[in-house]
N, C-alpha and C positions, 0 to 999 in steps of 0.2 A: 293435497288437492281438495279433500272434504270439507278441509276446513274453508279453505276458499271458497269455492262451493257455497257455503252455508253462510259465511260473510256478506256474498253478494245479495241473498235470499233475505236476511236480517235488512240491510239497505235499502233493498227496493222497496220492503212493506214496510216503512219505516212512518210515510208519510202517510198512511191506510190507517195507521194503528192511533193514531193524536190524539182523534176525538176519543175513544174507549178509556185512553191513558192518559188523558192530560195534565195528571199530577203527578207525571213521572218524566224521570230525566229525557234527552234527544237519546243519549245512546241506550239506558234501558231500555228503552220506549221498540228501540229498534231491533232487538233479538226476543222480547217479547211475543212471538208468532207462536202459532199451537205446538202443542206438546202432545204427545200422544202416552196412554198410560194400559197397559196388560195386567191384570191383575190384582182386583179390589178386595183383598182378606183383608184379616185383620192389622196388616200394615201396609200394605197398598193402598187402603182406604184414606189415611190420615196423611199417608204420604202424597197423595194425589191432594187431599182438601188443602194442604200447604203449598202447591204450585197454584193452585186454582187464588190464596190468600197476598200469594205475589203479584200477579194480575196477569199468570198464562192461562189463556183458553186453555183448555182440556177436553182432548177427547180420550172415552177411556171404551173399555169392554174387560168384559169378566165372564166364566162360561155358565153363574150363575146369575140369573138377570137380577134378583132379588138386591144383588149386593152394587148391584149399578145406582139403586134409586134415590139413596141419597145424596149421591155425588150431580146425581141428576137434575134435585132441587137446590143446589148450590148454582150452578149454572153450568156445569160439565158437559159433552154434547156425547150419547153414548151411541155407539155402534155394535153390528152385531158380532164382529170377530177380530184380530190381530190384522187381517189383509187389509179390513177396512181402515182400520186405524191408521197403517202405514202408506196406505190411498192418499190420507188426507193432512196427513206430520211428516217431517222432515227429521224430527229430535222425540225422540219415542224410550220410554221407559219401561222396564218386564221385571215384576215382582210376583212369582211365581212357588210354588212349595217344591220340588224339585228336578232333578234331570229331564226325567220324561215330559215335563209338563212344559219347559222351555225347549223342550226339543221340537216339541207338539206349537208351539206358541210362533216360534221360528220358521221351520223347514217344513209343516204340517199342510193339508191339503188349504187350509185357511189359513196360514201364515203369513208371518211380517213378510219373508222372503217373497212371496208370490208378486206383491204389489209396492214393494221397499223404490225408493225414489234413491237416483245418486246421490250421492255424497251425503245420505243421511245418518245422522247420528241416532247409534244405536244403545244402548246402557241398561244392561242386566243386575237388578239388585238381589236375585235369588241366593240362595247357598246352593249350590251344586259344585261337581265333582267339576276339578279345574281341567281336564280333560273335556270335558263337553264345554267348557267356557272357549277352549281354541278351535273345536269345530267349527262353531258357530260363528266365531270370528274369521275361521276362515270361508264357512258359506257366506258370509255379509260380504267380505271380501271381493269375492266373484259378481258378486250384484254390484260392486260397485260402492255398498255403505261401511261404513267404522262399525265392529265393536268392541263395546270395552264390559267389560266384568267391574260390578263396584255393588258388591254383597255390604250387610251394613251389619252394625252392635247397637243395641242399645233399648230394644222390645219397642211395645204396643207404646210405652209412656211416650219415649225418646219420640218415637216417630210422631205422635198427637203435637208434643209439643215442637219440634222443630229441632230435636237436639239429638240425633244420630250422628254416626259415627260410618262414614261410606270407609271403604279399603278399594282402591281403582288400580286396575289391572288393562294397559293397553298403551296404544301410541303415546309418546308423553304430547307431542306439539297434538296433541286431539284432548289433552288434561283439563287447560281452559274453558276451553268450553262446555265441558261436563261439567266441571266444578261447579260454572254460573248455574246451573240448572240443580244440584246438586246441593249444594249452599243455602237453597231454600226449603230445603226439609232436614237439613243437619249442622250441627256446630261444626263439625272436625272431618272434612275430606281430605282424605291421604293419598298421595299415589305410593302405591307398591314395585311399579317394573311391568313389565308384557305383558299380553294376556293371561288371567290363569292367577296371577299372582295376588290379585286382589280377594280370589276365592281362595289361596291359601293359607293368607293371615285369617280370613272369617272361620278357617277350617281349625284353626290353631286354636285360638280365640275361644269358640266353643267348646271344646276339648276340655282345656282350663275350667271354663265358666263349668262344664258339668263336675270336674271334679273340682271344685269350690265348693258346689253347691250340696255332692254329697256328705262332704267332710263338714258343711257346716250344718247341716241335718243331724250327722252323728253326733258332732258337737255338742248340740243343743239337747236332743234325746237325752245322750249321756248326763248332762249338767240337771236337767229333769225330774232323772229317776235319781241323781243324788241328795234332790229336795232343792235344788237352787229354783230360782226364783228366772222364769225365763227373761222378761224384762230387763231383771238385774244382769243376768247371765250377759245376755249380748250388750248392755252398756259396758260392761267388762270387756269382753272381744273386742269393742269397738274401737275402745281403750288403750291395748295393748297388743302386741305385734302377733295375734292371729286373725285382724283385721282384714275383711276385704268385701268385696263386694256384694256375695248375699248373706254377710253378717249385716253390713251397715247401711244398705238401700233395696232388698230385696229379702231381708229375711224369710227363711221358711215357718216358722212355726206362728200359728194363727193368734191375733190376738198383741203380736209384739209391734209392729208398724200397719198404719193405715195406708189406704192406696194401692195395697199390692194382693196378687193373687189369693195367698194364702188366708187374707181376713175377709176375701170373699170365696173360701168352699173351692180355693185354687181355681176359680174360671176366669177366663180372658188371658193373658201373657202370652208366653212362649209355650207350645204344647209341647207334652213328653215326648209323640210322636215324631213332630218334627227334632227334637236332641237327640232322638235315638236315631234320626235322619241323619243330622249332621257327623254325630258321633262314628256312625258306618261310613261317612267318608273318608274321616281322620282314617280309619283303621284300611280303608282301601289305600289311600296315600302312603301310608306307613309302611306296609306290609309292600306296596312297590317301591319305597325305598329305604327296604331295611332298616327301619328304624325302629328302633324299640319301643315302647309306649305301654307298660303296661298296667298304668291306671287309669290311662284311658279304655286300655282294652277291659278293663273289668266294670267300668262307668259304661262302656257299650252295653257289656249285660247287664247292670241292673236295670240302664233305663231298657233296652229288650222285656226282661220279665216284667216290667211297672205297665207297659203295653198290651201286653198277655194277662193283664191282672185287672184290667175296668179302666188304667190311668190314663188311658192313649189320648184323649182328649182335655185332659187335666192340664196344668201348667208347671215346669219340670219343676216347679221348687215342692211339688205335692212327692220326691222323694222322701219329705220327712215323715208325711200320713203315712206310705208305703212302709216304713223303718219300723214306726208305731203300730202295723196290723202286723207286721213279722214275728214281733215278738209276744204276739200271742199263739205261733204256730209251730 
């Protein structure tokens, strides 16, 4: 029914939207109506300037104003909370840092839910516990709107440029038309299965990604202090079957690739805090379904103490500075 709903909504402003879009298809032209965007960090920001780059209005809000203002001089229209936003969108997106914050974003005294329109389309990009992904979905529910969970991979870069990686968790016949909205800030949308499922490949996903990235930390320390040549070191890894991904596009150690954290002082990326965010969920999921995990469970502690130690704002590949001030203790 939502989708219907929403079909009829694209249609009738079809003929409203020519003049703004006139170098766009009849049927682009026609689902093109505002979007609505929750959450302007450090990837909500790029993620929004890339629908705005497709030619969707944008209304966004963020609970810090300062982070609205760019999006503002693009042409974004911002408002002051989540209610407003779903006042005036029918197709609303929430990239948010965790549970509490899309709970708050949701069901909150300003929330989408207060003011959510039927049969609006709702799509959560956060990481959060896939338990709060089916609340939600079922409070949208009672209101009458869709939600689907579609958490993303691929950092601060992926998301600037357009090449994320969503994982969507919800109705399949409601896929469609996420994906069009979706498709413009990523290469590769997946559907996963129901609600929930899309935040448990992001939960998985991460998991891996931190224990990569400490084994590729130790890795390189190690090869280091043996006199190897780091440069050389990881054209070698890159080379041969200990390859992966923050050997060969994210390396940690400063100085071996441009563009990434590590050769700017680990600022901008992925924060430790938030991996040791993700990381506590893997270990909550786990631990409810007896699964065993246990180099994740010990990649929880480190990044834990790296948070406890100055790192928490750092970018998790600044495990490898952390490895290098240990061993002077």
């Amino acid at each position: 029914m939502a989708a219907v709903l929403r079909g009829s909504r694209y249609l009738a402003g079809g003929c409203s939207k020519y003049v703004t879009f006139v170098f766009a298809s009849t049927r682009s032209m026609a689902s093109k109506t505002q979007v609505g965007f929750v959450g302007l960090g450090n990837m909500g920001n790029p993620m929004a300037k890339n629908l705005l780059k497709h030619g969707y209005p944008v209304i966004a809000t963020d609970v810090f104003p300062e982070a609205c203002k760019e999006l503002q001089e693009l042409g974004a229209q911002i408002v002051d909370n989540p209610a407003e936003v779903a006042d005036k969108a029918d197709r609303i997106i929430t990239m948010l840092p965790s549970s509490p914050n899309v709970i708050d974003a949701y069901t909150g005294p300003n929330g989408i839910l207060k003011k959510v329109k039927k049969g609006s389309l709702l799509i959560d990009s956060s990481t959060i516990d896939p338990s709060v992904s089916k609340e939600m979905a079922a409070a949208s529910e009672k209101m009458g709107a869709v939600f689907m969970d579609a958490p993303v991979s691929g950092g601060v870069g992926a998301a600037s440029s357009g090449k994320l990686t969503f994982m969507v968790g919800g109705a399949e016949e409601e896929f469609t038309a996420a994906k069009e909205l979706l498709s413009c800030m990523g290469a590769n949308v997946v559907f996963c299965g129901q609600v929930g499922t899309g935040q448990a490949a992001k939960i998985c996903n991460n998991m891996l990604l931190a224990i990569g990235m400490i084994g590729t930390s130790e890795t390189m320390n190690l090869g280091i202090r043996l006199g190897l040549d780091p440069k050389l070191l990881a054209k070698i890894l890159n080379m041969s079957s200990g390859r992966c991904w923050s050997s060969d596009t994210y390396n940690p150690v400063p100085g071996v690739m441009e563009g990434v954290p590590s050769g700017n002082n680990y600022q901008g990326g992925f924060g430790t805090q938030l991996m040791a965010k993700d990381l506590g969920l893997a270990q909550n999921t786990a631990t409810n379904t007896r699964t065993p995990v246990p180099l994740g469970s010990l990649a929880h502690q480190i990044y834990r103490m790296m948070c406890a130690r100055g790192y928490a704002s750092k970018d998790f590949s600044s495990v490898f500075q952390f490895l290098r001030e240990e061993e002077g203790q």
